[in-house]
BABAMAR-74483 format. One record per atom (N, C-alpha, C, O): residue in one letter; x, y, z. Coordinates in steps of 0.2 Angstrom, whole numbers, plus 5000, padded with zeros to 4 digits. Atoms other than C-alpha are relative to their C-alpha. Last residue first. Layout:
BABAMAR-74483
AXYZ...
//
This chain:
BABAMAR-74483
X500049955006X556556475226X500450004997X500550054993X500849984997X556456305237X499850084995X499250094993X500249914998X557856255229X499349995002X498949965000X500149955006X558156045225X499950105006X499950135011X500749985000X559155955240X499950054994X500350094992X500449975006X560855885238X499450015002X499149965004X499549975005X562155835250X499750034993X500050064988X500349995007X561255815266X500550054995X500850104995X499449955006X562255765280X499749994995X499749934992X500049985009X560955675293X500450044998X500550085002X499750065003X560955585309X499850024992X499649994987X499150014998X560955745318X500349954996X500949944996X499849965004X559155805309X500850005000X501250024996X499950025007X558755635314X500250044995X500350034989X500650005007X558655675330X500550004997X501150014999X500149965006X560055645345X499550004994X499449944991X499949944999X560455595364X499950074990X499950134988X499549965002X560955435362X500150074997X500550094994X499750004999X559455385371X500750045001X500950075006X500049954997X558355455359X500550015005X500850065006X499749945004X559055315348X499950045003X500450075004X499350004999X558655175361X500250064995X500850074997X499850004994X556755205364X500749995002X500950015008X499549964995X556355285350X500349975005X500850005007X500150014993X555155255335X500850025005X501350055003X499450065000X554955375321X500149965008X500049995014X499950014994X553355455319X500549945001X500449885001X499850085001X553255545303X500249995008X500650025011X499350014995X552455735305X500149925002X499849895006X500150084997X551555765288X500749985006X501349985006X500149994993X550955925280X500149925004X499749885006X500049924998X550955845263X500050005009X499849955012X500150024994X551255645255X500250095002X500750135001X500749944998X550855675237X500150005008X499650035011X500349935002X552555635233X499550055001X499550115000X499649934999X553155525244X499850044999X499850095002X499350025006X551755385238X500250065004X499850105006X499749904997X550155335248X500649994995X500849944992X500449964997X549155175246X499950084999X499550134999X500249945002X550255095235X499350054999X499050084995X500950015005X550354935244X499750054996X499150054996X500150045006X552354985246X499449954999X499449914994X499750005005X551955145252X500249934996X500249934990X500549965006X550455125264X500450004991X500250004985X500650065004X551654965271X499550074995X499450074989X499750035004X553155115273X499449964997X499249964991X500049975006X551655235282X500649944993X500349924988X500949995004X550955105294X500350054992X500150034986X500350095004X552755045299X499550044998X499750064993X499550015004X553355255301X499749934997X499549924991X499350034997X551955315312X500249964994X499749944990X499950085004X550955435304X500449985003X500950015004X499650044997X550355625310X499849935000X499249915001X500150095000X549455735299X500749995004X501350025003X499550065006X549855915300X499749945004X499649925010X500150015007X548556065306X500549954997X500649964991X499849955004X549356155320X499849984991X500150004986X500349975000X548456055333X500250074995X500050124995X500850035002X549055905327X499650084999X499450104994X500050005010X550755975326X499350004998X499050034994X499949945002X550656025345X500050004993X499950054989X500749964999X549855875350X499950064998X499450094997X500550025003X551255775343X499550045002X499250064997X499649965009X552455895353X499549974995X499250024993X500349975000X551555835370X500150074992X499950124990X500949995000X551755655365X499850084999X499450094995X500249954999X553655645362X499250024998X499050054993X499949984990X554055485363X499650045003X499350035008X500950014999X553455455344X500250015007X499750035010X500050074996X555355515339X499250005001X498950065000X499850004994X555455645323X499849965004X499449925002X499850054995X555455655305X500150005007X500650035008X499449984996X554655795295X500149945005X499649925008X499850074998X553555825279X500749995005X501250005003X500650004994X553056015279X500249914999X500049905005X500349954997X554456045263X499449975005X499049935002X500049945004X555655895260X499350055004X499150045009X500050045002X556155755273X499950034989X500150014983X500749985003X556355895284X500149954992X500549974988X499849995005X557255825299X499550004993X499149964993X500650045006X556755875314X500550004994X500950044993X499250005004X558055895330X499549964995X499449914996X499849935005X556556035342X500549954994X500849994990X500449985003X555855855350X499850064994X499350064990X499949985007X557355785353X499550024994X499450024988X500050065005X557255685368X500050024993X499949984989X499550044998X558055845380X500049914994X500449884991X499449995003X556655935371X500849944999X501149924994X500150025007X555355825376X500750044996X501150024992X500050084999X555755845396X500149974991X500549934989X499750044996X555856015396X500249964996X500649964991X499549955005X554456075385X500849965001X501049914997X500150035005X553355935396X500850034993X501350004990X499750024999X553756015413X500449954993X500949934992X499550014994X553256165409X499649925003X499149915005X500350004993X551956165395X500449965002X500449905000X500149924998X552356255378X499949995007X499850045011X500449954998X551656115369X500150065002X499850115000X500450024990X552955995375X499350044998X498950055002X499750074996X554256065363X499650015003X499550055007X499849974995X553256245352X500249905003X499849855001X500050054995X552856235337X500249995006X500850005005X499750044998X552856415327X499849965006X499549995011X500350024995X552056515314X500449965003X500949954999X499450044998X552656645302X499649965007X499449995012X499849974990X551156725295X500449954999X500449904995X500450024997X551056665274X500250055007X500650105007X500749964998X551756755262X499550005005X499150045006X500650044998X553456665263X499650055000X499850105003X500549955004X554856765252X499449965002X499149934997X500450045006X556156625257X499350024997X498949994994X499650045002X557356755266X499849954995X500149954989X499649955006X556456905269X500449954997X500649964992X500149965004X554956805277X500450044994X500250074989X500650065003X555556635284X499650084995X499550064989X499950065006X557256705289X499449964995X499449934990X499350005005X556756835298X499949994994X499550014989X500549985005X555256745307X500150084994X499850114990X500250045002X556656655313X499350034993X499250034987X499650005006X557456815318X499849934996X500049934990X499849955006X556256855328X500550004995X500550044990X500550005005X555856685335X500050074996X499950074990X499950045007X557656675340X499350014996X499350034991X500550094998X557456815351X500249984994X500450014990X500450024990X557857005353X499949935001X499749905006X500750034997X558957025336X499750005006X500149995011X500150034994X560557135330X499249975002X498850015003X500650004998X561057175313X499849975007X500049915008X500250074999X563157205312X498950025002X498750065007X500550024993X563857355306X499649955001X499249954996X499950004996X565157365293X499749995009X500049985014X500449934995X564457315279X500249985006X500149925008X500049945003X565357215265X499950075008X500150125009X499350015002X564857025270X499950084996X499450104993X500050025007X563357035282X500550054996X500550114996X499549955004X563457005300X499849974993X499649924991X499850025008X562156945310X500350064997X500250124997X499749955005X561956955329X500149994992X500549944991X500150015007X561056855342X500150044995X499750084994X500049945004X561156825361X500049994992X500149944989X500049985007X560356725371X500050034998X499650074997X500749985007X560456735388X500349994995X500950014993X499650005006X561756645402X499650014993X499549964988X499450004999X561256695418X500450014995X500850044994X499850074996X559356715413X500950025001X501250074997X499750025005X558556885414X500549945001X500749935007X500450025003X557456945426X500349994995X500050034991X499649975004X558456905441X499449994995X499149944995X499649944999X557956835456X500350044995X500950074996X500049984995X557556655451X500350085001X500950095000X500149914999X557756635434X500050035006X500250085006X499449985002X558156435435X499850084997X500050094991X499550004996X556756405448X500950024996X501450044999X499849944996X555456455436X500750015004X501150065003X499750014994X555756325424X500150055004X500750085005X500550084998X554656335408X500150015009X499650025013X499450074999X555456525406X499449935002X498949925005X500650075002X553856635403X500549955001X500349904999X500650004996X554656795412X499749955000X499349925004X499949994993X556456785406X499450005004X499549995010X499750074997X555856715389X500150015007X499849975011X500350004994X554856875384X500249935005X499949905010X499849924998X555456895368X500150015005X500650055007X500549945000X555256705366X500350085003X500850095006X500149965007X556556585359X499550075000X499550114996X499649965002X557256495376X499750054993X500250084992X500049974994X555756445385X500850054997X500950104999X500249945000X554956395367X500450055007X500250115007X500050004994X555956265362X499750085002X500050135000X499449954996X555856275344X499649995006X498949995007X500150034994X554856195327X500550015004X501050015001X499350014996X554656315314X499749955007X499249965010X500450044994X553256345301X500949985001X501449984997X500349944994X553356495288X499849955007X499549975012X499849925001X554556405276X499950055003X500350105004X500149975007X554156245281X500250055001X500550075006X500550065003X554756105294X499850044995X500050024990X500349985005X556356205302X499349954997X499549904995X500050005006X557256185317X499549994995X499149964998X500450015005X557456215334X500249984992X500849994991X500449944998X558356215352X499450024993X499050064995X500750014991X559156055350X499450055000X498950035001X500650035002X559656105331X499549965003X499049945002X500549965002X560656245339X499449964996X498949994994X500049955009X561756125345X499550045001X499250045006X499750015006X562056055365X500250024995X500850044995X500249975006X560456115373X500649974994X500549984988X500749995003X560356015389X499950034993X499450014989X500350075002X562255995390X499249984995X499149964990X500450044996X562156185394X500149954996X500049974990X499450065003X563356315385X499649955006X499849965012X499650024994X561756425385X500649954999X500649924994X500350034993X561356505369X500549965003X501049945001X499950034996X562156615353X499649975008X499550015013X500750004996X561656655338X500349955006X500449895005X499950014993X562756715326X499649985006X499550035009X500249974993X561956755309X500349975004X500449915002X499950044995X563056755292X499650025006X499650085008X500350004993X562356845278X500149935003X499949885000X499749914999X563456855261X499650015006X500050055009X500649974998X563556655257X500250095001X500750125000X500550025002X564956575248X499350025002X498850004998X500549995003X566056715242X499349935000X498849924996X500250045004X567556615248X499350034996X499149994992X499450005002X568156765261X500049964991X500349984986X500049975004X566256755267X500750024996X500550054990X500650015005X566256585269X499850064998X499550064993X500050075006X567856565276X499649994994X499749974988X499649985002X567856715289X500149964993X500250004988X500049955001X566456675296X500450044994X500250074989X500550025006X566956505298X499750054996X499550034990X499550045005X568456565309X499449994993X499450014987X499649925004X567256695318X500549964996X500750004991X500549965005X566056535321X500250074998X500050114994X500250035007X567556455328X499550004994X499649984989X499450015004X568256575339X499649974992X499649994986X500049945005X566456605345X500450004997X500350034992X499949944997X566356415350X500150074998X500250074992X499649935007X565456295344X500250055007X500050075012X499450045004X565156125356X500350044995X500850034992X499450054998X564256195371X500349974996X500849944999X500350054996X563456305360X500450005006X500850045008X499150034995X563956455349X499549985006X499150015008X500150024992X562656415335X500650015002X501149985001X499750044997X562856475317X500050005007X500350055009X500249974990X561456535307X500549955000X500549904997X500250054995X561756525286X500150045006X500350105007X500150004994X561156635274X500049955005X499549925007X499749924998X561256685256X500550005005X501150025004X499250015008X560656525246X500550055005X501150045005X500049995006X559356505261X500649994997X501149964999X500849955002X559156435278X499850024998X499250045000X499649985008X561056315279X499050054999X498650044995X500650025004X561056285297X500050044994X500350104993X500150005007X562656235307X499350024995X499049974994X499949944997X562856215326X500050054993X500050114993X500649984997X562456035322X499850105002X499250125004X500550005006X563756015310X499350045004X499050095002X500450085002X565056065326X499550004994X499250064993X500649995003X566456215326X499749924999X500049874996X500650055001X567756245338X499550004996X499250054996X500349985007X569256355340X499549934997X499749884993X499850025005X569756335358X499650014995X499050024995X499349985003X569956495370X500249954992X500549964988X500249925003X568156495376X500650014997X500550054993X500550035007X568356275380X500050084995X500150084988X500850025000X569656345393X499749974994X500049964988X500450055001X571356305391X499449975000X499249925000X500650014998X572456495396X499449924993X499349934987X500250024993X573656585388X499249965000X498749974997X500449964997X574056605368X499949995008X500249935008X499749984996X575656535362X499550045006X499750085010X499550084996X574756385352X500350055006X500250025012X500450014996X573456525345X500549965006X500549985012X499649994994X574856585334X499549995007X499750035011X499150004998X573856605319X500050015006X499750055009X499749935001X571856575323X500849984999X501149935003X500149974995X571456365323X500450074994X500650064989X499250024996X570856285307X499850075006X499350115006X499649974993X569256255301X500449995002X500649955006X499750054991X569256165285X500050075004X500450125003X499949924996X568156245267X500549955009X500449905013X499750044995X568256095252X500150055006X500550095004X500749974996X567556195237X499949975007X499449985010X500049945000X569156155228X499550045003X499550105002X499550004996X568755975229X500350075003X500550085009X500049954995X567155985222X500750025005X500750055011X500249955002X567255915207X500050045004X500150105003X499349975004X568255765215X499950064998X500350104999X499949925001X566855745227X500550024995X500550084993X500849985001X566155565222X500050075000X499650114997X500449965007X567955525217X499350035001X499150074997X500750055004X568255495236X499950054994X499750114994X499850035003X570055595241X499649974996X499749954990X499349975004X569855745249X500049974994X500049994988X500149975005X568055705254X500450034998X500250094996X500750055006X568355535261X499750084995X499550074990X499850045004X569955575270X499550004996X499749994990X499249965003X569555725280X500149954992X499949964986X500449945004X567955635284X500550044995X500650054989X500150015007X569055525292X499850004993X500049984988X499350035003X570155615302X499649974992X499849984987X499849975002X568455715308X500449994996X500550034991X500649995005X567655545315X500450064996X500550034990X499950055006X569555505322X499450034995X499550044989X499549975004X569455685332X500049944994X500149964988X500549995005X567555645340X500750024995X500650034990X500250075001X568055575358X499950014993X499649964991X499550045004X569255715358X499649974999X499849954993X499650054995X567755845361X500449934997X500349914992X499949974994X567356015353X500549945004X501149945007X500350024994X567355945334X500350045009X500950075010X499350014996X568256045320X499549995009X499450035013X500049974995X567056045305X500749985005X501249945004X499850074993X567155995289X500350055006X500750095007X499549964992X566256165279X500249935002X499749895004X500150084995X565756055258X500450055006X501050085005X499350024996X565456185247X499949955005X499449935007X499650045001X563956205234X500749975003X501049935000X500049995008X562656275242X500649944997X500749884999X500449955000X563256255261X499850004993X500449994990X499749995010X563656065262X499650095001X499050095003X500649975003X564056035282X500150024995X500650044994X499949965006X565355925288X499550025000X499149985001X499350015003X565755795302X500150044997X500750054997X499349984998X564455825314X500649994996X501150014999X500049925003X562855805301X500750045005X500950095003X499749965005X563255635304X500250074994X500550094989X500349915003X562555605318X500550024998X501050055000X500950025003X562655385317X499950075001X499450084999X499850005007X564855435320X499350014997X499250044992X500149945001X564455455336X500050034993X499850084990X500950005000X564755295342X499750074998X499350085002X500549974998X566755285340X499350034995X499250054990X500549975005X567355175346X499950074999X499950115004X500449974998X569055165356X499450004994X499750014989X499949924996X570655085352X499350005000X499149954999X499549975001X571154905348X500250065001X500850085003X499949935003X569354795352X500950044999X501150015003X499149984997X569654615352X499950064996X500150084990X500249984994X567454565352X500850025002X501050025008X500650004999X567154525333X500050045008X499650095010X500250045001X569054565327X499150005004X499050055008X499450025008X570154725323X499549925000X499549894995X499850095002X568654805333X500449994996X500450014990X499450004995X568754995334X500349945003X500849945006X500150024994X567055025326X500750005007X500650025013X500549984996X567455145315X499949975006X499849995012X499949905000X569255115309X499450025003X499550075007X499449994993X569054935312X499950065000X499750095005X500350034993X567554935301X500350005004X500050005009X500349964998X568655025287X499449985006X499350025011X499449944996X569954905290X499750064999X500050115001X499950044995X568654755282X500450075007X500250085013X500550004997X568154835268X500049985007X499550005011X500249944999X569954865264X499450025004X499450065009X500449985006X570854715266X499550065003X499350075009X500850024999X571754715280X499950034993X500150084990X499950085004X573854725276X499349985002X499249925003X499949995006X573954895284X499749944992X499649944986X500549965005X572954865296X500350034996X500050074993X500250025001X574654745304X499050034994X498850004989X499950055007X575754845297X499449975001X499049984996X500149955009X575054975310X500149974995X499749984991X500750005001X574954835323X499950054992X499750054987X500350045004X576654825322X499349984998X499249954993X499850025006X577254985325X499749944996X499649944990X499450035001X576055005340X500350004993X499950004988X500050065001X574455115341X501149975000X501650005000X499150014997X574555275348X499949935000X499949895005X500350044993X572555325345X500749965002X500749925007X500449974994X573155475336X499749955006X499549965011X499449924998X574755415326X499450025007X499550025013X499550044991X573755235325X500350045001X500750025006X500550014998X572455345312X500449975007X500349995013X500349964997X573655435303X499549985008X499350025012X499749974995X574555305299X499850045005X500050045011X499850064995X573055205294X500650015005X500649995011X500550004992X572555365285X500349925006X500649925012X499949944995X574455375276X499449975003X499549945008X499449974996X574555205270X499950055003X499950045009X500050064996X572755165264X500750005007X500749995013X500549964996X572855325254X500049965007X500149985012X499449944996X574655255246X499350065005X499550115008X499750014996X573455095243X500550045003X500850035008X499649995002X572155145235X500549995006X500450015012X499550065005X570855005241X500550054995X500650024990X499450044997X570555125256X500249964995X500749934995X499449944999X569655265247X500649965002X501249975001X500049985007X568155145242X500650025001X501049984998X499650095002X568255045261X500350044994X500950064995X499350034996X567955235268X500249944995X500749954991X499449965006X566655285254X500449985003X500749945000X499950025008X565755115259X500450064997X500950054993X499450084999X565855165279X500049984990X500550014988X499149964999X565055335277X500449934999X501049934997X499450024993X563555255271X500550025001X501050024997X499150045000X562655335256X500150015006X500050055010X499950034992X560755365254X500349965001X500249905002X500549945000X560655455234X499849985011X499650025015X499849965002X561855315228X500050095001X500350144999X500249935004X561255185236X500350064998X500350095003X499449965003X562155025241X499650054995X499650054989X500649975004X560354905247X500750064996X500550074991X499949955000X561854785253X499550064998X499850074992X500749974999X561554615249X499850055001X499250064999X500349995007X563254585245X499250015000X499050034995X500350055002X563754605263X499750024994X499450084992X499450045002X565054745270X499849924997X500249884996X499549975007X563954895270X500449934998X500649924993X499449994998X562554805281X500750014993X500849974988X499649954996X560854845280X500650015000X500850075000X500249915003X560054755268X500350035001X500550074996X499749985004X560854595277X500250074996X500750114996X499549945000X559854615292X500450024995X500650084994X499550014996X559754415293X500250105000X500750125001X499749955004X558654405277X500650015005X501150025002X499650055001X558054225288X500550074994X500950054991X499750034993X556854325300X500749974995X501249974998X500150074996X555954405285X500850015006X501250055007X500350004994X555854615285X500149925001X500049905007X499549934996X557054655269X499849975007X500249945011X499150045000X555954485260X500650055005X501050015008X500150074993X554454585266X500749954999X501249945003X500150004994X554854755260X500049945006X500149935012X499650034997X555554725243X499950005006X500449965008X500250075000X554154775232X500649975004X500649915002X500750005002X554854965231X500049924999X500549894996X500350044995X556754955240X499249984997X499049924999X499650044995X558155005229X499549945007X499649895010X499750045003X556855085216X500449945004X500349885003X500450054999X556355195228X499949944996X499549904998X499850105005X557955285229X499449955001X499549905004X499449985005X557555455238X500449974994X500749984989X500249915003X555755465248X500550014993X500450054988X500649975003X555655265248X499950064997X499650074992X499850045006X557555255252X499550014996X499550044991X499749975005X557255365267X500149974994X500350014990X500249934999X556155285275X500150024993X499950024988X500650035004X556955125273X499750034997X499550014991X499850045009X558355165280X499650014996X499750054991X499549965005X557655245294X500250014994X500250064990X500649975000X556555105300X500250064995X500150064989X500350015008X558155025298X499550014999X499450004993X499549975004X558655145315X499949974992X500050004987X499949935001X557355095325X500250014996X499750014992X500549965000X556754915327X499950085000X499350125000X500450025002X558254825320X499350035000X499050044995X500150045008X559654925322X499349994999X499050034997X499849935003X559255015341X500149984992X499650014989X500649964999X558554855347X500150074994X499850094989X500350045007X560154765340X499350055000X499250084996X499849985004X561254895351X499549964995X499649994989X499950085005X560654895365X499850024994X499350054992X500649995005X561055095373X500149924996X500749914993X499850055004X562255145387X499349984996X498850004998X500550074998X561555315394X500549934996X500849954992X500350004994X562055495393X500049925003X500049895008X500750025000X563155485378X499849995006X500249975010X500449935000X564755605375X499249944998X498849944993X500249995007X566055475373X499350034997X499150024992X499249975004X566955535389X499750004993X499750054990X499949925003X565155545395X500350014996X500350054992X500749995005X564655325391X500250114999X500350144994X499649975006X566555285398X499650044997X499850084993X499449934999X565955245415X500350024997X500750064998X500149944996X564455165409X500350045001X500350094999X500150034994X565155055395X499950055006X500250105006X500049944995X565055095375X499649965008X499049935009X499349994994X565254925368X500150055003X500550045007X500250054996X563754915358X500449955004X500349905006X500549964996X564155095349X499649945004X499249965008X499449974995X565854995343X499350045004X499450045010X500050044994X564654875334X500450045006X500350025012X499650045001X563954995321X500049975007X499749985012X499550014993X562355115321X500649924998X500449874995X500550024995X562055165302X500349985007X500949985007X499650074998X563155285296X499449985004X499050025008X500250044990X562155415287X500549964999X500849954994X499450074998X562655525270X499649995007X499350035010X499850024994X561255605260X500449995003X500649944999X499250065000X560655615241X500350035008X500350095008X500150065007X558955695235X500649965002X500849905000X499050025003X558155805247X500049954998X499649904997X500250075002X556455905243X500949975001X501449984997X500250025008X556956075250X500249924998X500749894999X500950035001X556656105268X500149984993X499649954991X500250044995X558256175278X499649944997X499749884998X500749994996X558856275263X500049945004X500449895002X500149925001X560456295248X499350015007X499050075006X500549994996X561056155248X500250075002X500750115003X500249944996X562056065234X499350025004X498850005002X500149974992X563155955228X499750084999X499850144996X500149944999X562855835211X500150035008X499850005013X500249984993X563755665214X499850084995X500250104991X500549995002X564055565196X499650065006X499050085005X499749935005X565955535199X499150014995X499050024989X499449954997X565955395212X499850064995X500150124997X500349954999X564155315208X500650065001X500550125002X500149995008X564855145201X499750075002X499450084997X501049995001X565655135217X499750024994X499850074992X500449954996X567555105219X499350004998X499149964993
//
């Protein structure tokens, strides 16, 4: 297994504090086999080329982060990583060239890790052709793959380069759905849609069994259904017990906000509820609920965090005054509140009566002053600027899904033009990604001193697939911010 299996510190305690170890999966092959007629079931609007998406996106990524987390792994290594005859290697878990970080881990490497026990190997493989209803023989037959190899089947869904077996799945590269670390516990969530049950399966696997958590094993929290759900009436969405990462935000030591979406449901945020105050890990839970719309998804669609006193959020839904300033007149029409409004409630563990909110920015500016003792005024970015059609259009590309690299330093797509102008005009430097890595390894610049800075990650096929970088992250350690 990994020379890092049994050295993992866990913990998060904040949106923004300096992070130090992560999980991604980079995009695999199974996400360049998704086919139009299949692209919803596997919850992607669009089909998406897949080298494009590796090569000029998503290693940008890599890289990124390696600099800010492991710079050692990459520092003077840039041009050899970037020639034509390096072949991508860097990238790929299953090649000895492997950048194999220990501080920006692949989900596929703890997989292989877990699978060379061989009574582990046995049951997921069972487990795995039980849900996707493989044949007996074929189950021998991944039984008898070497490991490395049968964890790439297991994601992608290929048993060979183009003879797929079951289903990808591409979803796996937003890997803040599988699990969220609140402080020191690891929540694994209970996805909304089947396309997402293998990703959960495996998860299951890798922080039950991977040495990395063993310390924490007991700090392991699952979503189960309520007792006796099974006899209950009725198979709407409002009936199942749901909870996604995305719907998750950890925004002190105290305090997380969880989202009922399109993919949490209130069962499952009253299950979690229950978990985390019953477990003594946090003592204020917020609830915060918006539209069950496509459009918004999670709650890291609609905002999230760059400092203590700075917030980036969709403004049509977050303002006090939303029903009047909506982007979109036509979706208010005749009513002056929307069909399906934002509501917002926090419970806290002990006290019987629940605090109630008017707006996300109220309770934002909340969190930013009783929460992380900010001195400053609470400010916020707004998607688009703030200007209908723009807000809209930029959100849907993930202009609210930042991830905070550490405090005021923040990842998000170059697409999104009228959001750039909202930074600018709010005082942070703005960088695109190749210019900043070359500053870094001609040590122009360094992570450290690098402040106020919105990084401009490029886009054309990851926005596609519907997610920022705050979704393509499970952060497992950051320092405190108090």
């Amino acid at each position: 297994m990994t020379s890092f299996a049994e050295q993992l510190k866990l913990n998060v305690n904040s949106e923004i504090g300096t992070l130090r170890a992560l999980l991604i999966h980079s995009p695999d092959s199974g996400l360049g086999k998704v086919v139009p007629s299949k692209a919803q079931d596997w919850l992607f609007e669009d089909i998406v080329h897949l080298d494009t998406m590796r090569r000029n996106e998503y290693d940008y990524y890599v890289k990124l982060l390696l600099y800010f987390l492991d710079t050692n792994k990459i520092k003077g290594k840039l041009q050899e990583i970037d020639a034509p005859q390096a072949q991508r290697n860097f990238f790929k878990p299953d090649h000895s060239a492997f950048y194999a970080s220990d501080k920006v881990i692949e989900i596929q490497t703890l997989l292989a890790d877990i699978l060379q026990d061989d009574v582990i190997r046995e049951k997921l493989t069972a487990s795995v052709c039980a849900i996707e209803s493989c044949n007996y023989r074929l189950q021998q037959q991944l039984y008898n793959t070497p490991p490395i190899e049968l964890a790439k089947i297991f994601i992608s869904g290929s048993l060979h380069k183009d003879h797929m077996i079951f289903a990808p799945i591409p979803n796996l590269i937003f890997s803040r759905d599988i699990g969220i670390t609140i402080n020191n516990y690891i929540l694994i969530n209970k996805p909304a849609k089947k396309a997402r049950s293998r990703e959960t399966l495996l998860a299951r696997y890798i922080f039950f069994n991977h040495p990395m958590f063993a310390a924490y094993r007991d700090n392991i929290l699952e979503i189960t259904e309520p007792i006796q759900n099974f006899l209950r009436p009725g198979k709407d969405q409002e009936e199942k017990t749901t909870l996604e990462g995305g719907d998750v935000m950890v925004v002190s030591k105290n305090h997380v906000i969880i989202g009922c979406s399109e993919r949490t449901s209130l069962s499952g945020a009253y299950e979690a509820i229950k978990l985390l105050f019953d477990n003594k890990v946090v003592n204020k839970v917020t609830v915060l609920k918006i539209p069950h719309k496509r459009d918004y998804m999670h709650i890291d669609t609609v905002f999230t965090q760059v400092k203590r006193n700075v917030w980036v959020l969709l403004g049509s839904l977050a303002k006090a005054d939303a029903a009047i300033t909506a982007s979109d007149p036509l979706s208010w029409f005749g009513d002056k509140k929307p069909k399906d409004k934002t509501e917002i409630v926090q419970f806290i563990n002990g006290k019987d009566k629940p605090r109630y909110f008017s707006c996300i920015e109220e309770l934002l500016d909340d969190v930013s002053l009783n929460d992380l003792n900010s001195s400053e005024r609470t400010r916020f970015i707004y998607s688009g600027n703030n200007n209908f059609p723009f807000d809209a259009r930029e959100q849907w590309t993930d202009s609210c899904n930042l991830l905070a690299l550490k405090e005021g330093v923040v990842l998000g797509y170059d697409r999104n033009d009228k959001t750039v102008e909202a930074f600018k005009d709010a005082g942070f430097s703005v960088v695109k990604v190749a210019e900043l890595l070359q500053q870094f390894e001609n040590g122009e610049q360094s992570p450290e001193g690098l402040q106020n800075t919105l990084i401009l990650m490029p886009s054309s096929e990851l926005s596609r697939a519907r997610g920022g970088f705050h979704c393509m992250s499970l952060p497992l350690l950051r320092d405190d911010i108090i």
